[in-house]
Backbone as CSV, one residue per row, in Angstrom:
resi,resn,N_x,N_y,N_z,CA_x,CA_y,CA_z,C_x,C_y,C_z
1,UNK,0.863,-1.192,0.000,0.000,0.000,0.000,0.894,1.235,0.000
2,UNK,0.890,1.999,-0.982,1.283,3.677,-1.026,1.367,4.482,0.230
3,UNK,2.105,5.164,0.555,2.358,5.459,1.808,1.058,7.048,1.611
4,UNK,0.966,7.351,0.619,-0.027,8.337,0.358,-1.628,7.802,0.622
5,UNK,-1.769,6.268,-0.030,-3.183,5.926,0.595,-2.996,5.660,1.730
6,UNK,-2.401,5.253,2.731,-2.082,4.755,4.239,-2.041,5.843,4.922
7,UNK,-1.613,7.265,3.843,-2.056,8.591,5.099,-3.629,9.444,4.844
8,UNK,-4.352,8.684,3.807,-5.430,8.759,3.395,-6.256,7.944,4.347
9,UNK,-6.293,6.837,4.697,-6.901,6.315,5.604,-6.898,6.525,6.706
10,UNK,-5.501,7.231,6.838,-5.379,7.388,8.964,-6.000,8.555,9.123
11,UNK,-6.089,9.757,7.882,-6.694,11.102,8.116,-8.215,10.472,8.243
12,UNK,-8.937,9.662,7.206,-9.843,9.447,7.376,-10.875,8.911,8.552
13,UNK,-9.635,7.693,9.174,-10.126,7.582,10.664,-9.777,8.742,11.578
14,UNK,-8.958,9.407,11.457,-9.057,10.789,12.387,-10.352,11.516,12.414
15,UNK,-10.529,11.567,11.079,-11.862,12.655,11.097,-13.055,12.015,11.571
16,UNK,-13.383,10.495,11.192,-14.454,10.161,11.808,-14.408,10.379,12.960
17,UNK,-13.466,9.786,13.727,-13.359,9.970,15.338,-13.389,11.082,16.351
18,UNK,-13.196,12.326,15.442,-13.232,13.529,15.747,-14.904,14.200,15.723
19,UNK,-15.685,13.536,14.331,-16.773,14.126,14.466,-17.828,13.195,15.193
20,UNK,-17.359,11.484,15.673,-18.262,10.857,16.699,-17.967,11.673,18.168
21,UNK,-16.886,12.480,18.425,-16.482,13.019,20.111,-17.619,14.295,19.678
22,UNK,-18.079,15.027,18.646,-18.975,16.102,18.994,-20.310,15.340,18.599
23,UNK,-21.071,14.380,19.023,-22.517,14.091,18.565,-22.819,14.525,20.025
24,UNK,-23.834,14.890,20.491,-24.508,14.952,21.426,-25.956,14.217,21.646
25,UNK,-26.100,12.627,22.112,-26.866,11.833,21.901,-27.871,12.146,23.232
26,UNK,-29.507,12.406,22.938,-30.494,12.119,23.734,-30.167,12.165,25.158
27,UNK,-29.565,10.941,25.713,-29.461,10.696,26.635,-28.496,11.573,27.088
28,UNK,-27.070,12.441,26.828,-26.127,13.395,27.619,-26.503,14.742,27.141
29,UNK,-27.867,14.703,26.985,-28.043,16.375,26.395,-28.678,17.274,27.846
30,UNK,-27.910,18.078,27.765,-28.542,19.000,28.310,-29.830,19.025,29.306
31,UNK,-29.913,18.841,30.419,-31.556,18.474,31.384,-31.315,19.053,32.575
32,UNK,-32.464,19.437,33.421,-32.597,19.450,34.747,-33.097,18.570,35.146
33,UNK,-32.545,17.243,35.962,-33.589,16.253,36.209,-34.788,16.761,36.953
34,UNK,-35.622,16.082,37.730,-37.057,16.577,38.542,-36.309,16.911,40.237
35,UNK,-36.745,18.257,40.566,-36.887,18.413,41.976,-35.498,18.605,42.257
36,UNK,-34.353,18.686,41.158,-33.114,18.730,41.109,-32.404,20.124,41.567
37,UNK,-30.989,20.045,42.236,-31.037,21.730,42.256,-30.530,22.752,41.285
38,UNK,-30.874,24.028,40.945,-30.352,24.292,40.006,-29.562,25.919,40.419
39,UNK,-28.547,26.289,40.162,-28.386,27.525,40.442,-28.860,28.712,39.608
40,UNK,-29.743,28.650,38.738,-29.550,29.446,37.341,-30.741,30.393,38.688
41,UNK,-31.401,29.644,39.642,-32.171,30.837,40.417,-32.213,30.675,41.039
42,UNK,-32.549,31.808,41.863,-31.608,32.468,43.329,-32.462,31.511,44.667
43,UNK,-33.854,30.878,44.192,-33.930,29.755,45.234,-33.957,28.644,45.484
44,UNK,-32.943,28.432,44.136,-31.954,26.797,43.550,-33.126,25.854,43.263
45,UNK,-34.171,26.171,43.014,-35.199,24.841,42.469,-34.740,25.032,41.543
46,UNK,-35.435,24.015,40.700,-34.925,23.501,39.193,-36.835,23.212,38.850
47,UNK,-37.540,23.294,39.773,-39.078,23.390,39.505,-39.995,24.329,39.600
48,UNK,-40.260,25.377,39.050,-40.463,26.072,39.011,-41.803,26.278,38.868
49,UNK,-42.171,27.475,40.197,-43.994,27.290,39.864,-44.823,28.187,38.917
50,UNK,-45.903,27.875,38.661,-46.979,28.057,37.942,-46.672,29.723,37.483
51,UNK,-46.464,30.343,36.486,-46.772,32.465,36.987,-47.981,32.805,37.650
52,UNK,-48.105,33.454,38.127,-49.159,33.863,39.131,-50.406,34.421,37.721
53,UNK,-51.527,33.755,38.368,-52.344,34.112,37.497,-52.648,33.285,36.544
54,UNK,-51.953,32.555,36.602,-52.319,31.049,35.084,-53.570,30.457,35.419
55,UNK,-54.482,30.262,34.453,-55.264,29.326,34.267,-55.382,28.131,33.247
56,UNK,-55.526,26.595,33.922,-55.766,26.157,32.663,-56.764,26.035,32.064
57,UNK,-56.608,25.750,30.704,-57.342,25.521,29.475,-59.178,24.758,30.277
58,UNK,-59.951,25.573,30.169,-61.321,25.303,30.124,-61.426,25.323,32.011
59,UNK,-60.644,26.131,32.453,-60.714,26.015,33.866,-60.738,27.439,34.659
60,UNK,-61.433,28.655,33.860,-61.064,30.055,34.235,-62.287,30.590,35.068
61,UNK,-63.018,29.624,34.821,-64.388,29.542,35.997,-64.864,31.012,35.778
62,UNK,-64.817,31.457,34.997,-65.415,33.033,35.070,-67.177,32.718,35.343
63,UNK,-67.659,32.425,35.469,-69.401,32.044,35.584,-69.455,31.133,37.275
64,UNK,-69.244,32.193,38.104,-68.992,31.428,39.585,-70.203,30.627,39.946
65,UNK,-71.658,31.216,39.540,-72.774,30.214,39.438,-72.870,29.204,39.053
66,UNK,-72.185,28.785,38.046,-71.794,27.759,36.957,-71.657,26.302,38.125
67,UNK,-70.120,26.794,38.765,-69.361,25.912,39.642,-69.474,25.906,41.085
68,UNK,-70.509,26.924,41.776,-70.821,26.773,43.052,-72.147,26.970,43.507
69,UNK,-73.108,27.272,42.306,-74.839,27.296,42.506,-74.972,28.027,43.293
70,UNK,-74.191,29.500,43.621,-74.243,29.955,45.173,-74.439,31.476,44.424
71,UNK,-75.598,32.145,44.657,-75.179,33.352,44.734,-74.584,34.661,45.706
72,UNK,-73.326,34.680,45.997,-72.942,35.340,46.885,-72.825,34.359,47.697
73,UNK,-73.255,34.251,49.152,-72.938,32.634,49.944,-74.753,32.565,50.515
74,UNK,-75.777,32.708,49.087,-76.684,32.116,49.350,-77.063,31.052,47.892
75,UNK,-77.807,29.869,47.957,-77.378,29.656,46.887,-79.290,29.915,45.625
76,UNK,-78.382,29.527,45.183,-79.397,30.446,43.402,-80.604,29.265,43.411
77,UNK,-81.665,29.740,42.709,-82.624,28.886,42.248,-83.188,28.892,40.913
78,UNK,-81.854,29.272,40.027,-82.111,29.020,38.313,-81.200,27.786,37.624
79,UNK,-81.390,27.218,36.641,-80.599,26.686,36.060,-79.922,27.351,35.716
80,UNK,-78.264,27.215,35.082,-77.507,28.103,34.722,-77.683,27.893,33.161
81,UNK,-78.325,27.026,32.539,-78.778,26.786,30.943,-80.160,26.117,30.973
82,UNK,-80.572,26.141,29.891,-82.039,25.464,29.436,-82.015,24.179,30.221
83,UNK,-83.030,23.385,30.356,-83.086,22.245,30.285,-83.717,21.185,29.545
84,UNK,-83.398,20.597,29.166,-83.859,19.702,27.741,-84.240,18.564,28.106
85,UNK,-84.899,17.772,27.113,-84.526,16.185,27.415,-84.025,15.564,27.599
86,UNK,-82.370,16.260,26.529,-81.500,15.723,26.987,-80.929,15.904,27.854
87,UNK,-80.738,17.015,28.780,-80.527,16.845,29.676,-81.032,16.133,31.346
88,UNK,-82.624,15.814,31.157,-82.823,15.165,31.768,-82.452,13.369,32.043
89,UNK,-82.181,13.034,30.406,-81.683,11.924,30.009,-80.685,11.661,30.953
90,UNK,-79.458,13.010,30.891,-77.960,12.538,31.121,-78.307,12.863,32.591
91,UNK,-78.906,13.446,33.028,-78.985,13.516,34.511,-79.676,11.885,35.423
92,UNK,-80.728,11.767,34.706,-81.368,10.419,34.995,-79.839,9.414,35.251
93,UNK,-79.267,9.210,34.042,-77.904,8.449,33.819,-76.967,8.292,35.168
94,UNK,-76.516,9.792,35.465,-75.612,10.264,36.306,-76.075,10.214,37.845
95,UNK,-77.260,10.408,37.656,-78.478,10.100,39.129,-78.200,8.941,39.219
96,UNK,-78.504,7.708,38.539,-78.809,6.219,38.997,-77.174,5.701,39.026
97,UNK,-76.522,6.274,38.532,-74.897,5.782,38.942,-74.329,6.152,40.310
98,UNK,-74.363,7.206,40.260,-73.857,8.093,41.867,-74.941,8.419,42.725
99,UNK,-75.925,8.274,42.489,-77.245,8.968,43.671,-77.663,8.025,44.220
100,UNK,-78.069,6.759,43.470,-79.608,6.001,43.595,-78.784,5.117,44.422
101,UNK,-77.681,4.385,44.817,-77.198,3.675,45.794,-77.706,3.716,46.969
102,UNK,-77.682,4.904,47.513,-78.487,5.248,48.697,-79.508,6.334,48.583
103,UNK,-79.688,7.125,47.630,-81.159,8.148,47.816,-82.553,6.699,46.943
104,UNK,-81.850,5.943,46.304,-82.599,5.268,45.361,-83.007,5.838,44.063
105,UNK,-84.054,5.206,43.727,-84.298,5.506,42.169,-85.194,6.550,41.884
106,UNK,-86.117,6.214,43.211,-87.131,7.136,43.580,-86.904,8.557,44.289
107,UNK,-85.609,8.198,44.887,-85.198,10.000,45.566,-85.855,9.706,47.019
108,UNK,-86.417,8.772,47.297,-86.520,8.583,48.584,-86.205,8.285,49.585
109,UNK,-85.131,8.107,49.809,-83.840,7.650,50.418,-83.968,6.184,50.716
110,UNK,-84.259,5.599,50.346,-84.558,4.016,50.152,-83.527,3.207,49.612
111,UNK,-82.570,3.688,49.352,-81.728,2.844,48.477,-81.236,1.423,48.759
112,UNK,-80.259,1.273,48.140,-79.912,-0.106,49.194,-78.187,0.028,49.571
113,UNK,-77.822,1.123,49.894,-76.589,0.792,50.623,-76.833,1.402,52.166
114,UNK,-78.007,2.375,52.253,-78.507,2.535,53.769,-79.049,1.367,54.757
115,UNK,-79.137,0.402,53.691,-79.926,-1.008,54.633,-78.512,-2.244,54.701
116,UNK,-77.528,-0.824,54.540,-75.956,-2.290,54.667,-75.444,-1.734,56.465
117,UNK,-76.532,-1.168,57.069,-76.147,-0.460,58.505,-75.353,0.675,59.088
118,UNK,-76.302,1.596,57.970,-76.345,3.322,58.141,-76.906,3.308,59.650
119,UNK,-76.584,4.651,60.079,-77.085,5.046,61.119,-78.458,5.898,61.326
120,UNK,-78.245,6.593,59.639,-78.890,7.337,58.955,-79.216,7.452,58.120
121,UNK,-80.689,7.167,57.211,-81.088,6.834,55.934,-80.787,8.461,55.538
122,UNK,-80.567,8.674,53.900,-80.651,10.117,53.354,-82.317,9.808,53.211
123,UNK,-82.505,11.643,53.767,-83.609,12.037,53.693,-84.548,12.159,52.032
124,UNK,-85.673,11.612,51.833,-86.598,11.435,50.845,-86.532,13.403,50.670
125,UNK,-86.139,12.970,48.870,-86.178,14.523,47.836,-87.956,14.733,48.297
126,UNK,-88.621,14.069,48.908,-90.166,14.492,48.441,-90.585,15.444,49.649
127,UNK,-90.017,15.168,50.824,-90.267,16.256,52.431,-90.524,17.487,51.828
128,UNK,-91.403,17.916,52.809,-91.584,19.736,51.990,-90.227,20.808,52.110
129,UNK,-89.010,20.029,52.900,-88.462,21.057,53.245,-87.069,20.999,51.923
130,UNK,-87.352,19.673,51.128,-86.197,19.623,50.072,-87.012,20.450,48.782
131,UNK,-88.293,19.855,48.761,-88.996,19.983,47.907,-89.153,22.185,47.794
132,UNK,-89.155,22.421,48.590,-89.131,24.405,48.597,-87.276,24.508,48.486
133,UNK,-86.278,23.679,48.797,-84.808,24.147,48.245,-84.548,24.305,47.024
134,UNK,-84.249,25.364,47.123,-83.540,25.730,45.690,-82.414,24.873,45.339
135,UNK,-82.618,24.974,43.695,-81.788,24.491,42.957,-79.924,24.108,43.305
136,UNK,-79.749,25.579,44.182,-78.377,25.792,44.091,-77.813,24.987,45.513
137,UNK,-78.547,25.223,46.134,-78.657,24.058,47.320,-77.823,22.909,47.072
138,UNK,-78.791,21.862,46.197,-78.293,20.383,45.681,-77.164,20.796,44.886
139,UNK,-76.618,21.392,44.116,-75.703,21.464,43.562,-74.630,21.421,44.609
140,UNK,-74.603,22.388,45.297,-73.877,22.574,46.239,-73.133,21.390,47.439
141,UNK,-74.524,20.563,47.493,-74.195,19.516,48.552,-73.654,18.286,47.604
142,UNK,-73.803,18.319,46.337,-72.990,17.648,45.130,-71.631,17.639,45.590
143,UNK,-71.633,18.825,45.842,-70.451,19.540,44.962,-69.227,19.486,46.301
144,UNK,-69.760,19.650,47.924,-68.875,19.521,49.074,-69.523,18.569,49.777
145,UNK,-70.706,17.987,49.755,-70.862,16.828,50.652,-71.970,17.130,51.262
146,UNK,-72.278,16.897,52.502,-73.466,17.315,53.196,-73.300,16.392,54.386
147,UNK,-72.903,16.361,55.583,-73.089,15.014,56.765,-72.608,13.638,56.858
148,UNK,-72.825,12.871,56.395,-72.121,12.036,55.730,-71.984,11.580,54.511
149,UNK,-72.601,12.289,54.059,-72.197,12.063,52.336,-71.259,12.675,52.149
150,UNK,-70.236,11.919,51.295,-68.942,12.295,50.597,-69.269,13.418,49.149
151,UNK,-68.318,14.089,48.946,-68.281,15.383,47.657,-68.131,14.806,46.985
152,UNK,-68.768,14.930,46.253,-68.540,14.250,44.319,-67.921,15.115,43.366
153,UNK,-67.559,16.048,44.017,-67.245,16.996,43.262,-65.602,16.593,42.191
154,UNK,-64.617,15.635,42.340,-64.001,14.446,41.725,-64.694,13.795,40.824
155,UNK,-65.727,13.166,41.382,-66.628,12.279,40.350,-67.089,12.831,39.365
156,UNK,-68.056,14.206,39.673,-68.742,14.468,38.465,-68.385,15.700,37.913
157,UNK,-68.495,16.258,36.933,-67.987,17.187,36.756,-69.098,18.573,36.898
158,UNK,-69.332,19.609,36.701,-70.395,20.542,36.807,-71.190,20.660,36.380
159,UNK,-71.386,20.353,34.830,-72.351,20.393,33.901,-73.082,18.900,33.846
160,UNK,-72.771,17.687,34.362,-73.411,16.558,35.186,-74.197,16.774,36.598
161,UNK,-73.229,17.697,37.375,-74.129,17.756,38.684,-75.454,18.780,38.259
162,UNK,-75.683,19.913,37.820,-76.924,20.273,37.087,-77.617,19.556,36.136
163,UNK,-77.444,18.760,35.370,-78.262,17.622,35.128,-78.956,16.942,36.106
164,UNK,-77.781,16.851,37.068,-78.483,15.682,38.136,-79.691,16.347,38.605
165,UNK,-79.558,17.687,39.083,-79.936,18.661,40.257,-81.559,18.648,39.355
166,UNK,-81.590,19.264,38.025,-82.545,18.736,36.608,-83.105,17.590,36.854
167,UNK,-82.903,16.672,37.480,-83.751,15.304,37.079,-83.945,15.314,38.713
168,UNK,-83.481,15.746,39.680,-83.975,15.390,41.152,-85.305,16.411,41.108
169,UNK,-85.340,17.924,40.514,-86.322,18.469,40.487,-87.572,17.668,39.766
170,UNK,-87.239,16.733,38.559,-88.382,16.027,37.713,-88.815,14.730,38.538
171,UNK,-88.407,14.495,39.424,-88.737,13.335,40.224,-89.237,13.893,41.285
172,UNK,-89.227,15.308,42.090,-89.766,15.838,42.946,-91.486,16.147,42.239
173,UNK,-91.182,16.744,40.888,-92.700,16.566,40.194,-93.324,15.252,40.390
174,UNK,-92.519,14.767,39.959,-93.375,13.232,39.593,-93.630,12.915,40.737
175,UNK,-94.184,12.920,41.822,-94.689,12.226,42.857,-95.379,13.030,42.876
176,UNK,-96.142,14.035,42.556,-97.313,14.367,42.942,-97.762,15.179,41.879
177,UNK,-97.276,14.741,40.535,-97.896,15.272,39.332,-99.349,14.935,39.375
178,UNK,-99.837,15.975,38.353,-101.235,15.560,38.065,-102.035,15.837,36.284
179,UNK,-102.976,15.282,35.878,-102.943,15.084,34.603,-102.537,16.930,33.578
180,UNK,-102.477,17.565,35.166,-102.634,19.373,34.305,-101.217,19.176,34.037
181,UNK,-100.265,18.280,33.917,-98.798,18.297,34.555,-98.528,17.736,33.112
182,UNK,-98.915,17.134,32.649,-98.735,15.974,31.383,-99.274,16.503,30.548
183,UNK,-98.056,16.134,28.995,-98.961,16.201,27.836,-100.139,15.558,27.902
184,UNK,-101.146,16.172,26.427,-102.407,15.588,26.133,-102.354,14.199,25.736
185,UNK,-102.957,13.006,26.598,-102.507,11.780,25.448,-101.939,10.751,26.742
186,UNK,-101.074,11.456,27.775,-99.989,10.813,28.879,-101.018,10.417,29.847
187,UNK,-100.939,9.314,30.232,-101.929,8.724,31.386,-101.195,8.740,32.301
188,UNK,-101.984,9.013,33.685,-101.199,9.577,35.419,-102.170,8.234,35.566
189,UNK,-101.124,7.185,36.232,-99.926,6.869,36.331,-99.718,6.233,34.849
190,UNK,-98.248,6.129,34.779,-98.113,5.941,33.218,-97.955,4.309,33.348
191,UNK,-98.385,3.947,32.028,-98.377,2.140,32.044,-97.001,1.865,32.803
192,UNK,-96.900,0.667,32.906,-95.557,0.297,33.321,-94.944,-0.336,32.484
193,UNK,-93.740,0.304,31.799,-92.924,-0.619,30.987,-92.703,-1.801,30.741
194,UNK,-92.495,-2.468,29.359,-92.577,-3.739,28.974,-91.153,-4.269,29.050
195,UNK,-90.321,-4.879,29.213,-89.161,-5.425,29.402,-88.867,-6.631,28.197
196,UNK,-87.751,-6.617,27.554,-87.567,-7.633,26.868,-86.045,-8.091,27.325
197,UNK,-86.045,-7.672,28.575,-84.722,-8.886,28.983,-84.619,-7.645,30.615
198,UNK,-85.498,-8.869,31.719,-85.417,-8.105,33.022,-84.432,-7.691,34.005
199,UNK,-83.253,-8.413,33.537,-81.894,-8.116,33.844,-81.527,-8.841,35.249
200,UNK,-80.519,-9.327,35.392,-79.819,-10.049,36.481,-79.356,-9.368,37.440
201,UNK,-79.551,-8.417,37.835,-79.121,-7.734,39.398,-77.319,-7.214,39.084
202,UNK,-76.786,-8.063,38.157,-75.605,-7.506,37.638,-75.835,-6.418,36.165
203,UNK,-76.876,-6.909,35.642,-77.197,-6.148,34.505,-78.327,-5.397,34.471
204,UNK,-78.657,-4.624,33.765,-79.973,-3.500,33.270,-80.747,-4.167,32.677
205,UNK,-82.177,-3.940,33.492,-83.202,-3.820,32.743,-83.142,-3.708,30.970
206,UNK,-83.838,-4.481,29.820,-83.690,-3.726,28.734,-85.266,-4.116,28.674
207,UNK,-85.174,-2.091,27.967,-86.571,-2.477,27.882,-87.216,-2.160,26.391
208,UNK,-88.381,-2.957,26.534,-88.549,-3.229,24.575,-89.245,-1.758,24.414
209,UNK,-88.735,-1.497,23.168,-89.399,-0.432,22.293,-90.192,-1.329,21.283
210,UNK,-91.185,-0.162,20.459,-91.152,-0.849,18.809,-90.073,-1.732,18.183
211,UNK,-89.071,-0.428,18.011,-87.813,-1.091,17.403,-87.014,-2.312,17.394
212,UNK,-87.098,-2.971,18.851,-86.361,-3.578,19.232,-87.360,-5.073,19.015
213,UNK,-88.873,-4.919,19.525,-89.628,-5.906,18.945,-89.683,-6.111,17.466
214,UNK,-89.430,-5.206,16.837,-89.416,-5.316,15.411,-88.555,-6.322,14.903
215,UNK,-87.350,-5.931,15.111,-85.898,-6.497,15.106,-86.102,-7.921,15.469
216,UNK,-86.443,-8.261,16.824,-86.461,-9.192,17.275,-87.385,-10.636,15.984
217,UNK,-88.757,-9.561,16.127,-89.664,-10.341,15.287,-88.932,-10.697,14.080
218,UNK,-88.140,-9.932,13.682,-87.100,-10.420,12.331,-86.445,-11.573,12.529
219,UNK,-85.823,-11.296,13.172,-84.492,-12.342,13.742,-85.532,-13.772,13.590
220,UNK,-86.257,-13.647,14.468,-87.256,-15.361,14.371,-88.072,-15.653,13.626
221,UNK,-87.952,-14.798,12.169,-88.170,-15.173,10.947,-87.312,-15.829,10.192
222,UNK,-86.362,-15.110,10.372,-84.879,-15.705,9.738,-84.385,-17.117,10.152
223,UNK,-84.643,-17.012,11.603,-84.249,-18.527,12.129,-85.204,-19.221,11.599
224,UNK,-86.704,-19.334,11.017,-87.474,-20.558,10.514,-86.910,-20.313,9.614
């Protein structure tokens, strides 16, 4: 080998070796680990808090009614939006998941985790003295608790607990609705639902519509 290619190759491994000592790989770059100290400020965290005044994203609560049903520190007796069907829907939903354990289904405090040896059943939504509370009230006791009930205020979020608060008022109707109360057409008391699968105590009720008899009636056509 040429003593000219042999100093061609050794420059060549020089230079590689020179430009693998400047890579700076992922792992030796530049970091403050967590909770680490740092001097760059003068009270050596390396964690640095929030600027004063930050809010996050969908959390600026400007509508204090919204999130505490309270006007001033009494509380309100409006919805803070319409109420719909659907919202009675999603409240019904959110009621029989988190409420009905112990207020029940009915709002009467009947449930069945007061008969696992409460000291104290929750009081029936129907007493005259829940039944004249305002709206902002229940939100409220949602929202921090009330005696021994725990705050849900974790669980549900705000625009669920007014749903709920929405469907405890439609169940306070319904016990002592009357036909001036109902569309034209609605019979007081209303039939009682037809069931096409009564459900196992682990599962839901399903209950038949048209649709679902329809369907069905298909299906056991198909099978002959």
């Amino acid at each position: 080998m040429s003593p000219l290619r042999r100093l061609s190759i050794a420059g060549i491994a020089l230079l590689m070796i020179a430009l693998s000592g400047c890579r700076l790989d992922m792992q030796v770059q530049p970091r403050i680990d967590p909770l680490a100290k740092s001097n760059f400020f003068p009270d050596k965290r390396s964690a640095r808090p929030l600027v004063e005044g930050t809010v996050a994203r969908s959390e600026l609560r400007a509508d204090a009614y919204f999130y505490t049903g309270k006007i001033g520190d009494a509380p309100g007796d409006y919805m803070p939006f319409p109420v719909t069907k659907q919202v009675l829907e999603r409240g019904r939903q959110r009621f029989d998941i988190y409420c009905a354990p112990c207020h029940s289904r009915l709002g009467d405090g009947n449930g069945f985790i007061p008969t696992r040896g409460f000291a104290r059943k929750p009081p029936s939504y129907h007493i005259p003295r829940l039944e004249k509370a305002p709206v902002g009230y229940f939100f409220d006791v949602i929202t921090n608790g009330y005696g021994i009930m725990q705050d849900y205020a974790a669980q549900i979020p705000p625009s669920d607990r007014w749903d709920i608060v929405a469907y405890i008022r439609a169940l306070q109707l319904s016990e002592n609705a009357t036909q001036a109360d109902v569309p034209p057409g609605q019979k007081v008391p209303s039939e009682p639902p037809k069931f096409r699968e009564i459900g196992t105590g682990a599962t839901l009720p399903l209950i038949a519509t048209p649709e679902a008899e329809q369907n069905s009636d298909m299906q056991k056509e198909e099978q002959k």
